[in-house]
N, C-alpha and C positions, 0 to 999 in steps of 0.2 A: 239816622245813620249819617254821620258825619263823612265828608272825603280826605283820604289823606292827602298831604300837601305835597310838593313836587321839588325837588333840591333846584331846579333851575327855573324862574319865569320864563314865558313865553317872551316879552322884551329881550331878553336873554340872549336866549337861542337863534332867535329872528336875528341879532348881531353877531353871531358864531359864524352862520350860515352866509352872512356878506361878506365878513373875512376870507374865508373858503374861496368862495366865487373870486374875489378881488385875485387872489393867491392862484388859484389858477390860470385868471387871464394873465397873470402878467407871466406866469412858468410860459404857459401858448405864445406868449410874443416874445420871450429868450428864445422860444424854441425854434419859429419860424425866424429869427433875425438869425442864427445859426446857421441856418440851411440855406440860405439866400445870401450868406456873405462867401466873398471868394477867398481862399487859401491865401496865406504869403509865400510868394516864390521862392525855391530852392535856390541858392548862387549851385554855380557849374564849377564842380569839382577842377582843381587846378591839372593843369595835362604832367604826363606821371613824366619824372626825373628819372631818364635813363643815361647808362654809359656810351659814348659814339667812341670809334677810332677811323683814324685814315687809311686807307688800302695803298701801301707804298708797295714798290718793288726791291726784290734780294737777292741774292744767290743763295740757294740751298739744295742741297746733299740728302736725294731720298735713298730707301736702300728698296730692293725687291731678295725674296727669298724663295730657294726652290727647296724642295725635296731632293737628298743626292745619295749617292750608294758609292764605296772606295772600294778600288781594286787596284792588287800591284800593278806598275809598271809590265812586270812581265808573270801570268798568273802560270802554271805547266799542269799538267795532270802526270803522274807517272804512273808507266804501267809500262808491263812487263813487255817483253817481243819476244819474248822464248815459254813456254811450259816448264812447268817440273815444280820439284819442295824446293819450299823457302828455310833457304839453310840457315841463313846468319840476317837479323837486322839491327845496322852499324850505327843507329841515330834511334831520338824520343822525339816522342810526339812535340811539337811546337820549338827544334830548335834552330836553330839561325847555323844552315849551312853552307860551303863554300863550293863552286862551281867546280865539277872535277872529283868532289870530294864521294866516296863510296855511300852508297844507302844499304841495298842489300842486296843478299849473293844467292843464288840460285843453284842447284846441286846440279854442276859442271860436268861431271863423270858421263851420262850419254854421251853428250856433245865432245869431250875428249875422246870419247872409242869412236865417233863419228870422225872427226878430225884425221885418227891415226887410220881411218879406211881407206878415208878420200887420201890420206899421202900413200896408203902402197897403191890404191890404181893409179896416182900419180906415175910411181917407180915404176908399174907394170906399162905404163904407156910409152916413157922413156927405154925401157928394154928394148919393147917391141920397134920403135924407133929406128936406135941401134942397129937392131938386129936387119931391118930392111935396109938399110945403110951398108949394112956389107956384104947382102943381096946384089945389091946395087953394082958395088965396088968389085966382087966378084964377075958378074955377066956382062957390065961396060966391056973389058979388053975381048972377051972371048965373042962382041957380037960385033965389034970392030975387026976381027980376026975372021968373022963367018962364021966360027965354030957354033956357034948357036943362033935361033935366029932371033928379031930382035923382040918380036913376041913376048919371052920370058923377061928381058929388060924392061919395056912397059909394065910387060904385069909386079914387078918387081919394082916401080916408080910408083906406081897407084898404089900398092902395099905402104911405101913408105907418107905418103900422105895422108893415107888413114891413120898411122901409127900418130903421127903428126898433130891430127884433128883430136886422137885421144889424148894427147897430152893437154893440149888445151882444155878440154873438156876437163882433165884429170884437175888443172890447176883452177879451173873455175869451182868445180866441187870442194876444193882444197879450201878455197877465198872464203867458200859460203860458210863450212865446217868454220873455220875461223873466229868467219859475224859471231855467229848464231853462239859459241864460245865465248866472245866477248861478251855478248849479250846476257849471260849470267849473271855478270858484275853488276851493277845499276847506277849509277853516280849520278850524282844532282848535274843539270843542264847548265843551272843557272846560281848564282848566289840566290841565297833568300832565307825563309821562315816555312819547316815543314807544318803539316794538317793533319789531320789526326792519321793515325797509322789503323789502314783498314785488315790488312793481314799479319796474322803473327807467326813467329818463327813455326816451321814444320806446316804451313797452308800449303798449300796446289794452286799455284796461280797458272794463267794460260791469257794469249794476250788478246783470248775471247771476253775474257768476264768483264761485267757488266760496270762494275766497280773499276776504279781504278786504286794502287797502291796506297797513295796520296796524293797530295794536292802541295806541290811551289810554287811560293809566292815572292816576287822580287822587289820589293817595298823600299826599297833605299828613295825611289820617286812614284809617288801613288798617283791615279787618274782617279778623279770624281767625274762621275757622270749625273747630269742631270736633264732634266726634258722641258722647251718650252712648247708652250700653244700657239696655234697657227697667227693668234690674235698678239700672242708677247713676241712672238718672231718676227712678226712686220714691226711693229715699236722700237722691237731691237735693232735691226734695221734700219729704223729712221733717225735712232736717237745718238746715234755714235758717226763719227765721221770714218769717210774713205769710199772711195768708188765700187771698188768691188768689196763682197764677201769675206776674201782674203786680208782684201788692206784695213776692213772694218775690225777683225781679228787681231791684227796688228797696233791698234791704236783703242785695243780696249785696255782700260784700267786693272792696277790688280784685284782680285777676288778674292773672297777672307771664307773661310771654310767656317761652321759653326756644329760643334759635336753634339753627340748625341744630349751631354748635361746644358745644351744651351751655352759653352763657354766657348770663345774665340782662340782656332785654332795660330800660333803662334808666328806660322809662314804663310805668306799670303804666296796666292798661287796665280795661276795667268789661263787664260783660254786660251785652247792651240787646235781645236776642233770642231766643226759641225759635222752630223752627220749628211749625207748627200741626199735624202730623200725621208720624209713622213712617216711615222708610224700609220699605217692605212685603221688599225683598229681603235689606235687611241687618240689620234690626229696631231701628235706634237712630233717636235722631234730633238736629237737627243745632243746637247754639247757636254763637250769635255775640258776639261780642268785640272792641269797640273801641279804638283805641290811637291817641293824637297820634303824628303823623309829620313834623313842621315839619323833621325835617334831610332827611329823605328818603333815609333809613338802610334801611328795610323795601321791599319790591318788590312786586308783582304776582308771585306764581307760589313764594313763600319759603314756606318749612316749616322750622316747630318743635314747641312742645308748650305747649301752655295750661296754667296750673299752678294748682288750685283750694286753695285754704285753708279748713280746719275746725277752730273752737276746741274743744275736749270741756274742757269745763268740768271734772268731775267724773271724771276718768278714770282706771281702775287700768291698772297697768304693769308688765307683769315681762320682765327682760330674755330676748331670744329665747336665750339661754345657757342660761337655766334649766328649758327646756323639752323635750320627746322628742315626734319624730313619730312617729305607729304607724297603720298602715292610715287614710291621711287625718286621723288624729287628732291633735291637740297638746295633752301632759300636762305638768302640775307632777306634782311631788312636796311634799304638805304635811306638815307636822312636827305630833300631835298632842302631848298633856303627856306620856304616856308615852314621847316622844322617838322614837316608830315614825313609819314615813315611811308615805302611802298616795299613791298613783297615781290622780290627778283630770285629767278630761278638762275642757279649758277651752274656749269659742268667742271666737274675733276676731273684731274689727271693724274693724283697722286696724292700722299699724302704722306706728311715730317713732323710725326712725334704728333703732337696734339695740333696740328695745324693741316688743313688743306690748301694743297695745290690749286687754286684757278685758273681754267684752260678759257672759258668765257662767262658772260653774265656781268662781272664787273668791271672796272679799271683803276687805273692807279689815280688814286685823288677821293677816288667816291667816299663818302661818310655812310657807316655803318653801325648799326646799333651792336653792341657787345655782349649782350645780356639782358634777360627779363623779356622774353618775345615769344617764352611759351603761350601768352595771352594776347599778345600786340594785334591789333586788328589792321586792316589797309588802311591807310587815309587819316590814322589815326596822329593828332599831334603832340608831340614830348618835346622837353625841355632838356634838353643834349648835354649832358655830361662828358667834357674833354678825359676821358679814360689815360689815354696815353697819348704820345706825337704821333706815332704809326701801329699800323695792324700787323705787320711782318717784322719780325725780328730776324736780320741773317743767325 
């Protein structure tokens, strides 16, 4: 039995197997030269190219805006002062009438058979008068003569005083019959703009009800009222000149009305009011604001907003861009010479268009980062980018 023979001798394989061996000490000492060599260093990113500006000072024009409500000049309620049917009404709802001029007329006829009473016990007072009068004129001679004594004379004087006292009375009833006559008629008090008309011809009005007729309004110069806070009424107060109250009222700017679309009433108007004491409920309190109305553009019952104007003379500005809010707070970023940025907390006072007012925290000269400080860290340093000459633009 023969062996069969083998594709590779033993010399062979015995050199296969050294190769192998060789091939992996040398992979083992790549491997280990790998892990024992140190890394090449990172270079340190260049520091980030941001926008700086300078915080200069300006004059600028902030506005404040209140909530306001218009009311005429002279607002009336009309309502009756006599009872009875409404006989005739002389005007339509919403027209522009004149002082003097009739509204509506009340059915007259009581009050004339009233009228024609009180004038006969007028007449009957007057008779009786008269008639003691020549009472009088009779018993005079005859109590100068004796003939009678003077007894009837007195009682005859005291007769004619009563007579007397009734006339008065007569023509007092006479006066009132009168009023209460006229008072049928109704005429506008005032010029202006009537409100809707709450009774119609043939109602029963009585100058108990609850309602009134309508409502006059004298709009030719409308009052806007509006209210400030205990907290804007001391500012108001500090930010205007004049000693007193009064003189502060004197020396305020005009006010620009703004309607209900948001568009700027065409007259500006003046403040000529404080109220004298707090709303206790709501804790402001309430000024007033007047405005020509010659087209009779403005209504009784309109709402807008009162729009106050303040100049800051002297005032720094950095645009609200440039700023981070954090826990109620609002920070710049100032740039010292070392080009590091630090994180300053600023206080408002105000604010014009896309810029803030600063009351402290900066000053005029400091360098401020512009933009890109959503990420800015403290202490961090950049490479300053001249944005513009100043932060504030008048």
């Amino acid at each position: 039995m023969t062996t069969p023979s083998l594709p590779y001798s033993f010399n062979t394989v015995k050199k296969i197997n050294s190769v192998i061996a060789i091939a992996l000490a040398l992979a083992s000492l790549l491997l280990l030269n790998s892990c024992s060599s140190t890394p090449a260093a990172t270079p340190a990113p260049p520091p980030p190219s941001l926008p700086v500006g300078t915080v200069q000072t300006s004059s600028v024009t902030t506005y404040q805006e209140y909530p306001a409500s218009i009311e005429g000049a002279v607002n009336v309620e009309i309502r009756p002062q006599v009872g009875g049917s409404l006989d005739r009404v002389f005007v339509d709802e919403g027209a522009l009438v004149s002082a003097g001029q009739p509204l509506f007329k009340i059915n007259d006829q009581p009050y004339r058979a009233a009228l024609n009473n009180a004038l006969a016990s007028l007449h009957a007072a007057e008779a009786a008068q008269a008639n003691a009068q020549l009472e009088i004129d009779k018993l005079t001679p005859l109590v100068a003569n004796k003939v009678v004594s003077d007894y009837q004379l007195k009682t005859a004087k005291a007769t004619f005083q009563i007579a007397k006292a009734n006339i008065e009375s007569a023509k007092a009833n006479v006066s009132t019959a009168q009023i209460n006559l006229g008072y049928t008629l109704i005429k506008a008090p005032v010029s202006g703009y009537l409100g809707r008309l709450l009774k119609k011809q043939g109602s029963l009005v009585s100058p108990q009800d609850v309602e009134a007729l309508t409502q006059l309004s004298d709009v030719h110069n409308v009052h806007v009222y509006f209210s400030l806070g205990e907290k804007d009424f001391v500012g108001f107060k500090d930010q205007y000149a004049g000693s007193t109250l009064r003189d502060k009222i004197n020396h305020l700017p005009p006010v620009a009305l703004l309607l209900a679309d948001n568009t700027e009433y065409a007259i500006k108007g003046k403040i000529d009011m404080i109220d004298g004491q707090f709303d206790k409920t709501t804790g402001a309190i309430t000024v007033r604001a007047s405005f020509a109305n010659a087209q009779g553009l403005l209504r009784s019952g309109n709402t807008g907003k009162i729009r106050l104007s303040l100049l800051h003379a002297n005032a720094l500005t950095v645009p609200e861009s440039a700023t981070i809010e954090m826990q109620d707070k609002i920070f710049v970023f100032t740039v010292a010479d070392s080009n590091k940025v630090k994180k300053v907390p600023i206080t408002i006072e105000g604010k014009n268009g896309t810029d803030y007012l600063v009351k402290d925290g900066v000053k005029a000269g400091d360098q401020i980062v512009l933009s890109g400080i959503d990420h800015l860290q403290e202490g961090v340093k950049i490479a300053p980018q001249k944005a513009a000459d100043k932060v504030a633009k008048n």
